[in-house]
LUMGUKE-385214 format. One line per 10 residues: number of its first residue (from 1); for each residue y, x, z of C-alpha. Coordinates in pm, whole numbers, plus 32768, in hexadecimal, padded with zeros to 4 digits. Example, Ala and Ser with C-alpha at 12.3 -4.5 7.8 and 13.67 -1.06 7.14 Angstrom:
BEGIN
1> 7E3E 84CE 830C | 7F96 8557 82CA
***
This chain:
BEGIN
1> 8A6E 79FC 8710 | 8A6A 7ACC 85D1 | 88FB 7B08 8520 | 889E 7C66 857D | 8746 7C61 84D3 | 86CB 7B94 83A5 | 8546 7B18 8391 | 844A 7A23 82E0 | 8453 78CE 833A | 8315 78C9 840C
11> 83BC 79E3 84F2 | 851A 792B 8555 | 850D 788E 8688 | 8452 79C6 871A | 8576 7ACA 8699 | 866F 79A3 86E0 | 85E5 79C3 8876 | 85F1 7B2A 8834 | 8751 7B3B 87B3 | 87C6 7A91 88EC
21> 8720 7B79 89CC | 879E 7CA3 8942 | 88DA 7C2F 88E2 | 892E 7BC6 8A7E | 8882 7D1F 8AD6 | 8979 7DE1 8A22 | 8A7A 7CF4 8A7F | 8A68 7DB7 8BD6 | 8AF4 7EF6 8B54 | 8BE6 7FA0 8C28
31> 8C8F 811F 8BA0 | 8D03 81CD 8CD2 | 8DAE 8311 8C28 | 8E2F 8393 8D8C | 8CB2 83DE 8DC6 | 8C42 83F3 8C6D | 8B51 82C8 8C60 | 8AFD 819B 8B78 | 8A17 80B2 8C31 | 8981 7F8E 8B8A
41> 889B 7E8F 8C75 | 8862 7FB7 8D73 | 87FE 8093 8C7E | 88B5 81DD 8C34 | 88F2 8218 8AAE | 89CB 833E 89CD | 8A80 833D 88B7 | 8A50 8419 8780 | 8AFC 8430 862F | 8A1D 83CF 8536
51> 8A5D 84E7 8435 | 89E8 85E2 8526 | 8875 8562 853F | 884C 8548 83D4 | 892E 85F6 82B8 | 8994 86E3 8373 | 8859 871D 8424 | 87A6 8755 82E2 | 88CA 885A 8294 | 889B 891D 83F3
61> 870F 8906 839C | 8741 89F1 8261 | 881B 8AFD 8301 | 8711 8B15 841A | 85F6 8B33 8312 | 867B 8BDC 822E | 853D 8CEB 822E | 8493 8B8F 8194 | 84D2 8AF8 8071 | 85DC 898D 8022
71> 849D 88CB 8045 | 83E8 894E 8143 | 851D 8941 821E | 8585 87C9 81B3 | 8413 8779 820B | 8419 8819 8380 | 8579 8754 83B0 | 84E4 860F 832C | 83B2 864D 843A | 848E 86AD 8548
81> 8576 8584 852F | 8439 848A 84EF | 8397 8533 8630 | 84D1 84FB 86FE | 8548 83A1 869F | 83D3 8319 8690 | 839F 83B4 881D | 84E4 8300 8863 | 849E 8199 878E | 8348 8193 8891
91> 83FD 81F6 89D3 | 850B 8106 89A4 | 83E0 7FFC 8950 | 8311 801C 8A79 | 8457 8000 8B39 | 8520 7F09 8ABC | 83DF 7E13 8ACC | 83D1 7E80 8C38 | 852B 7E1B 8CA3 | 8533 7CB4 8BDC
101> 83B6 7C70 8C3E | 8337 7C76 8A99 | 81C7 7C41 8AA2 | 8167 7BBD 8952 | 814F 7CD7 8827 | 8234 7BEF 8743 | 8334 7BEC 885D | 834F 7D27 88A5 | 8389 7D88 8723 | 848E 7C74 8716
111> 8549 7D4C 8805 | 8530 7E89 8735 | 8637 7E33 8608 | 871F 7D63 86FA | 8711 7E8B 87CB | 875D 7F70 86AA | 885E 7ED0 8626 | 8940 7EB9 8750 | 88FE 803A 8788 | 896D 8083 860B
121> 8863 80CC 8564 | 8844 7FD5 845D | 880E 7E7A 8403 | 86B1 7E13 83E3 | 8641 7D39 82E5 | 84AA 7CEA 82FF | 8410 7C9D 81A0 | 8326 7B55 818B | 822E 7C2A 8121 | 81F6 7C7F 8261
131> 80AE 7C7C 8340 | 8100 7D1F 8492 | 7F99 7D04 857F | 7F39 7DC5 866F | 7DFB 7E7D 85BD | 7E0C 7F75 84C7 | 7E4F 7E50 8394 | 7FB3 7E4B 8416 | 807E 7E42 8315 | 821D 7E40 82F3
141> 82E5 7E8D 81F2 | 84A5 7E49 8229 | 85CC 7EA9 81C0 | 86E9 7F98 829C | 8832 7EF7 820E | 8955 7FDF 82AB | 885F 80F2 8317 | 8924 820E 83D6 | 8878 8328 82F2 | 88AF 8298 81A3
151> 8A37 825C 8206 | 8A2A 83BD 826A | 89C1 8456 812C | 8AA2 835E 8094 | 8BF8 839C 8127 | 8BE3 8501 80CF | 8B91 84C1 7F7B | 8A4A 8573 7F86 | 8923 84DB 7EAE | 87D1 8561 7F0D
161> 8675 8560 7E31 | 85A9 84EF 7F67 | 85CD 83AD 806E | 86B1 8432 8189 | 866A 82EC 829C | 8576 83C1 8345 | 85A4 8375 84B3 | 85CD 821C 8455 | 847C 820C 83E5 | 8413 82C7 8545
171> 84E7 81F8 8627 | 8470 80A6 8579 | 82C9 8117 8569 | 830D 81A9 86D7 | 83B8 8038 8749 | 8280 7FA0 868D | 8183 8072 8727 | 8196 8045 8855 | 81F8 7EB9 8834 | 8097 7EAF 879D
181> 7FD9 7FC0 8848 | 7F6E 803E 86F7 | 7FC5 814C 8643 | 80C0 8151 8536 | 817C 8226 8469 | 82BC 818B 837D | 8324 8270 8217 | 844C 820A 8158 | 83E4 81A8 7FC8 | 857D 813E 7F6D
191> 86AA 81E6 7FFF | 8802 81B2 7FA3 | 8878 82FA 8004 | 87A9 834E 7EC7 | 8841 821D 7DD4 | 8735 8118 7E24 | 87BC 7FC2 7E55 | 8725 7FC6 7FD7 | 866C 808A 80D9 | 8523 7FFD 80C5
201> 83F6 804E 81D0 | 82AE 8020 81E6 | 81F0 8032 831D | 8081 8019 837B | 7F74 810D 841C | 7F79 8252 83E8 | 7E19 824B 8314 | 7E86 80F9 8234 | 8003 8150 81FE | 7F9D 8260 80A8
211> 7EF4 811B 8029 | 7FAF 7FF9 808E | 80EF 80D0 7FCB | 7FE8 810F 7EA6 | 7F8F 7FA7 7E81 | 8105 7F2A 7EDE | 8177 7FD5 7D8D | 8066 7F8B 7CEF | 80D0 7E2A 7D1E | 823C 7E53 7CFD
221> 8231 7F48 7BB6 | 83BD 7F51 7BB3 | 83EA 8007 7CB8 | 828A 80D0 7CA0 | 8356 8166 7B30 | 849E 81D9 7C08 | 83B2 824F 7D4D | 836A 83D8 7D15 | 8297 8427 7E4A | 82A7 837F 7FC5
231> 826C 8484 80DB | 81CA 83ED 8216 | 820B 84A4 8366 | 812A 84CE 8455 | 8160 84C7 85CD | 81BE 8622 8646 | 819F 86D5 8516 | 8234 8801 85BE | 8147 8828 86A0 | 8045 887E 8527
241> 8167 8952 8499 | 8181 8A54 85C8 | 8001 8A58 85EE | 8010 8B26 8493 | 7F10 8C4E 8456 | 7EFC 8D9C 849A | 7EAD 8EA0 838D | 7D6A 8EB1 83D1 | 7D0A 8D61 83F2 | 7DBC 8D23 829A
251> 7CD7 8E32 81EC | 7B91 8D8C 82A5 | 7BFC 8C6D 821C | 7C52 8CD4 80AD | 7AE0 8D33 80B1 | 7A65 8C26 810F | 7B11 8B64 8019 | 7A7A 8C4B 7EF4 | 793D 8C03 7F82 | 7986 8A72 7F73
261> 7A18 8AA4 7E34 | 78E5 8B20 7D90 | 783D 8A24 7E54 | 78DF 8920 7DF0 | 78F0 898C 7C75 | 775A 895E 7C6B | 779E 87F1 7D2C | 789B 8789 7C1F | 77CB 8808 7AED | 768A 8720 7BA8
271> 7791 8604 7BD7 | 780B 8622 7A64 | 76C8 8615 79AF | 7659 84EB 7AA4 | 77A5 842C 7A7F | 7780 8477 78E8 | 7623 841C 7896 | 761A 82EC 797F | 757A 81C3 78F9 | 76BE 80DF 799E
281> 7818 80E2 7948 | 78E0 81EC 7A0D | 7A84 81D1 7A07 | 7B7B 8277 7B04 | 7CB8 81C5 7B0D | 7E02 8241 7BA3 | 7ECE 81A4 7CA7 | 7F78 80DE 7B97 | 7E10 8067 7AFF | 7E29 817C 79D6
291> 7CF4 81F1 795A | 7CEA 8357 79B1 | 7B71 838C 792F | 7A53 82C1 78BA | 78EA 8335 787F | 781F 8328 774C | 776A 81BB 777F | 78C0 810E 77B9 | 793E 819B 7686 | 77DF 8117 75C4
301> 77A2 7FC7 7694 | 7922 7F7B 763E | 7944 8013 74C1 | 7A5F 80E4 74EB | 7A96 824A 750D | 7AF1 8319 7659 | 7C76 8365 75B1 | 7C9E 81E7 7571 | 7C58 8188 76BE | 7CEA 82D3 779D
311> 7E62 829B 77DB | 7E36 8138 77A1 | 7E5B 8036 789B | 7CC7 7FAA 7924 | 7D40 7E3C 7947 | 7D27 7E59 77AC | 7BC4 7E8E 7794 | 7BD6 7D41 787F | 7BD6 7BC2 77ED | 7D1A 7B3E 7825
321> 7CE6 7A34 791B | 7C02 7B22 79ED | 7D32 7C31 7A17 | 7DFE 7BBD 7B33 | 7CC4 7BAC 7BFC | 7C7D 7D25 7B9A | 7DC9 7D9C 7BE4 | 7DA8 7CE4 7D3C | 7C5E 7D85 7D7A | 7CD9 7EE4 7D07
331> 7E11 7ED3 7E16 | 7CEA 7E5F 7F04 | 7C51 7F6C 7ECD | 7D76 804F 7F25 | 7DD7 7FB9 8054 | 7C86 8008 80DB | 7C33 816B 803F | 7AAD 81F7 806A | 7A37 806A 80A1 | 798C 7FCA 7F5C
341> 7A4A 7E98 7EC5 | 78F9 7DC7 7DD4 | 798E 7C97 7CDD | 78FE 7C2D 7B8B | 79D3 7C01 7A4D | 79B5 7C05 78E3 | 7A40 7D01 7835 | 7ABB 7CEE 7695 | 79A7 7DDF 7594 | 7A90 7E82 747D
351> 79F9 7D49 7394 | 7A72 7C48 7487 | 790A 7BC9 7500 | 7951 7BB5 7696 | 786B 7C7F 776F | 7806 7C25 78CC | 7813 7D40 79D0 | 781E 7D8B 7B51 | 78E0 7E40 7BD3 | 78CB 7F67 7CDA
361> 7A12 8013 7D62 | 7AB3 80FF 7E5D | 7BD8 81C2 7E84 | 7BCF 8306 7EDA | 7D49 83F2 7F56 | 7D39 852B 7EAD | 7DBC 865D 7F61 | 7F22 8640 7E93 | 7F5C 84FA 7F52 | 7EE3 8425 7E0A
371> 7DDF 830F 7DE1 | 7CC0 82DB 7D0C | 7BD9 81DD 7CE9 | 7A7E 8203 7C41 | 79DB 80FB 7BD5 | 7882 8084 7B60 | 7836 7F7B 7A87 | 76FF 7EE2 7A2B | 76C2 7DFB 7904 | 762E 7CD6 798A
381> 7689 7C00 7847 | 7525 7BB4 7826 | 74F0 7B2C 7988 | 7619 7A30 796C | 757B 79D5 7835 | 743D 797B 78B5 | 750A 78DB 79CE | 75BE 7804 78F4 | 74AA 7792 781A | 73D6 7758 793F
391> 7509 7675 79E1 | 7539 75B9 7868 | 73BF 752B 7864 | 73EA 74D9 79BC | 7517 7404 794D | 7468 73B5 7832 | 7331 732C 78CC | 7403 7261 7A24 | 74CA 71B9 78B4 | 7391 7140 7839
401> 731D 708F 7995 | 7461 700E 79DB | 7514 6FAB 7880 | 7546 6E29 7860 | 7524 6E40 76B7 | 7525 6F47 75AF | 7664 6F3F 755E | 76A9 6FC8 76FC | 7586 70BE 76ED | 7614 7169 759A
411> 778E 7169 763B | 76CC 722B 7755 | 760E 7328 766F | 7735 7379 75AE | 7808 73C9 76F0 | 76DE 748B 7768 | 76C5 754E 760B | 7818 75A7 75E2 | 7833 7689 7737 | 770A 773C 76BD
421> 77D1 778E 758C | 7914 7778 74F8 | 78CC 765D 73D4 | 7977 7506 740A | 7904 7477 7290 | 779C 7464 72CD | 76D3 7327 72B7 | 75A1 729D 735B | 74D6 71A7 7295 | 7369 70F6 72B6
431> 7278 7143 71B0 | 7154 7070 7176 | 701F 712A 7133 | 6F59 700C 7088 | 7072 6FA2 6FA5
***
């Protein structure tokens, strides 16, 4: 039997089962033109050419709007076609688990890309990255090889600036979603319609997907420098974009933004001179940890100036061996946006002398789809000091019970000394006070 799906070792056998389910369910197909039917394992099903539900589609979509502008009309067929295929991944879901008796959430995904490969979608090809659990954590991230919409765009020669594999992101989150009973939402990052080497998904709840993308290229900065913007659909957008405003509304609303304008002016000028004059060390850091703004102390505590540091990357203010650990933290941090991430770390003063700090962090979206983190830092160089000095006459003292001779005891001190600084030619040496 040919491989319909490809997955991480620790996922075989299960899509292995899975593949031989499906596979002998569409084995069962019968096409009976003389009534017009194509019946696979009871099941009525129809065939459409692909071109129609996605090039063309997105064609028909700007003669129809053509009141709106290119964008705004791209965007309503992109929402459409998510709403559609995502309804349709769930429906087939609930009853395709039905028929074959699928209990377990793992099972009934397996299904999903057997499923949609034998219907000609595409190819599914599941990242080991991938986390899928049934709680809002879930996490998947695979590649469409073959995907009907990129081909589309392809074989008429057409190269568009934006991701075109829009229903299979909604047929695959849809499939998911119900497997799981949680809800998801899938947004293409590479397409090939658009040169990328593959269509690449990621899927995961609808209020962790902005992040898990966020901290994804944060991780993965070669694609993060080719990835523009990623939009994420939402289930039934339509449903917002024909609720839209009347005239009046619009004006009652248009003052009440002036009023939370000037509101919110007096806010930020509070927040400013409190995030300025702070005693601790204040960054906000991009998506790709780039300082975007740092207040007065970290500037001071750290000895460089606000233009050295802005634009620059924050793991440099970081010593060296502490930087994975930050970067880790930072995509923490992003994967779980308004929660606080704490870790200590030592960060470098312009001189070189290391500085001690906890840290204090949280991302925040911004209403252009962006994240920021701010962070707070507090120098707590001192308290590891005492810490450490504290620890070395403990050593110190549990040497001088337990040393069999000097010559042990000194070994002991010396080892003991040279944590507490960085000196390795130092001597220790008895001195006779009567001699």
């Amino acid at each position: 039997m040919k491989r319909t799906v490809k997955v991480p070792g620790k996922f075989r056998e299960i899509f292995a089962k899975a593949q031989e389910v499906v596979g002998a369910y569409f084995s069962t197909k019968v096409e009976d033109a003389a009534r017009g039917m194509i019946d696979i394992g009871g099941q009525r099903y129809i065939l459409i050419r692909a071109a129609s539900m996605s090039v063309e589609f997105f064609e028909i979509a700007k003669r129809l709007y053509a009141n709106k502008s290119e964008e705004e009309a791209l965007s309503l067929a992109r929402g459409l076609l998510f709403d559609l295929a995502h309804a349709i991944g769930s429906a087939d879901a609930k009853i395709f688990a039905q028929k074959m008796n699928l209990k377990d959430p793992i099972t009934k995904l397996s299904a999903g890309p057997i499923h949609f490969a034998h219907s000609g979608w595409a190819l599914v090809d599941i990242l080991p990255e991938s986390n899928p659990t049934p709680d809002e954590d879930y996490f998947l991230i695979y590649d469409h090889p073959y995907s009907f919409e990129a081909h589309a765009w392809r074989e008429v020669g057409k190269k568009p600036d934006f991701p075109v594999c829009v229903m299979n992101a909604g047929y695959s989150s849809g499939w998911c979603e119900e497997s799981f009973g949680v809800s998801l939402v899938a947004a293409e990052i590479l397409c090939q319609a658009k040169g990328d080497s593959h269509c690449r998904f990621i899927m995961a709840h609808p209020d962790r997907i902005a992040g898990n993308i966020d901290a994804y290229l944060l991780k993965n900065p070669e694609i993060g420098k080719i990835v523009d913007s990623v939009e994420i659909s939402r289930f039934f957008q339509k449903k917002k974009i024909e609720d839209e405003l009347r005239e009046k509304q619009l004006r009652h609303e248009i003052h009440e933004r002036e009023i939370a304008e000037t509101e919110w002016q007096t806010s930020e000028e509070r927040y400013r001179i409190l995030y300025e004059f702070n005693p601790s060390m204040y960054f906000t850091v991009d998506a790709q940890g780039v300082v975007l703004s740092v207040n007065r102390s970290g500037c001071e505590q750290l000895g460089y100036s606000a233009a050295e540091l802005v634009g620059q990357s924050f793991l440099n203010v970081f010593f060296p061996d502490d930087r994975p650990d930050v970067q880790r933290q930072l995509a923490s941090c992003l994967q779980r946006p308004m929660e606080v991430v704490n870790w200590e770390s030592r960060k470098i003063h312009k001189d070189g002398r290391l500085i001690w700090s906890k840290e204090m962090a949280r991302a925040v979206r911004q209403t252009a789809g962006r994240s920021t983190i701010f962070i707070v830092c507090e120098d707590i160089t001192e308290r590891k000091r005492s810490e450490q000095v504290q620890k070395a006459i403990y050593q110190i003292s549990e040497s001088a019970q337990t040393a069999i001779n000097l010559n042990q005891l000194f070994r002991s001190i010396h080892a003991t000394i040279g944590e507490l600084m960085p000196a390795r030619n130092f001597y220790i040496a008895l001195y006779d006070l009567s001699s």
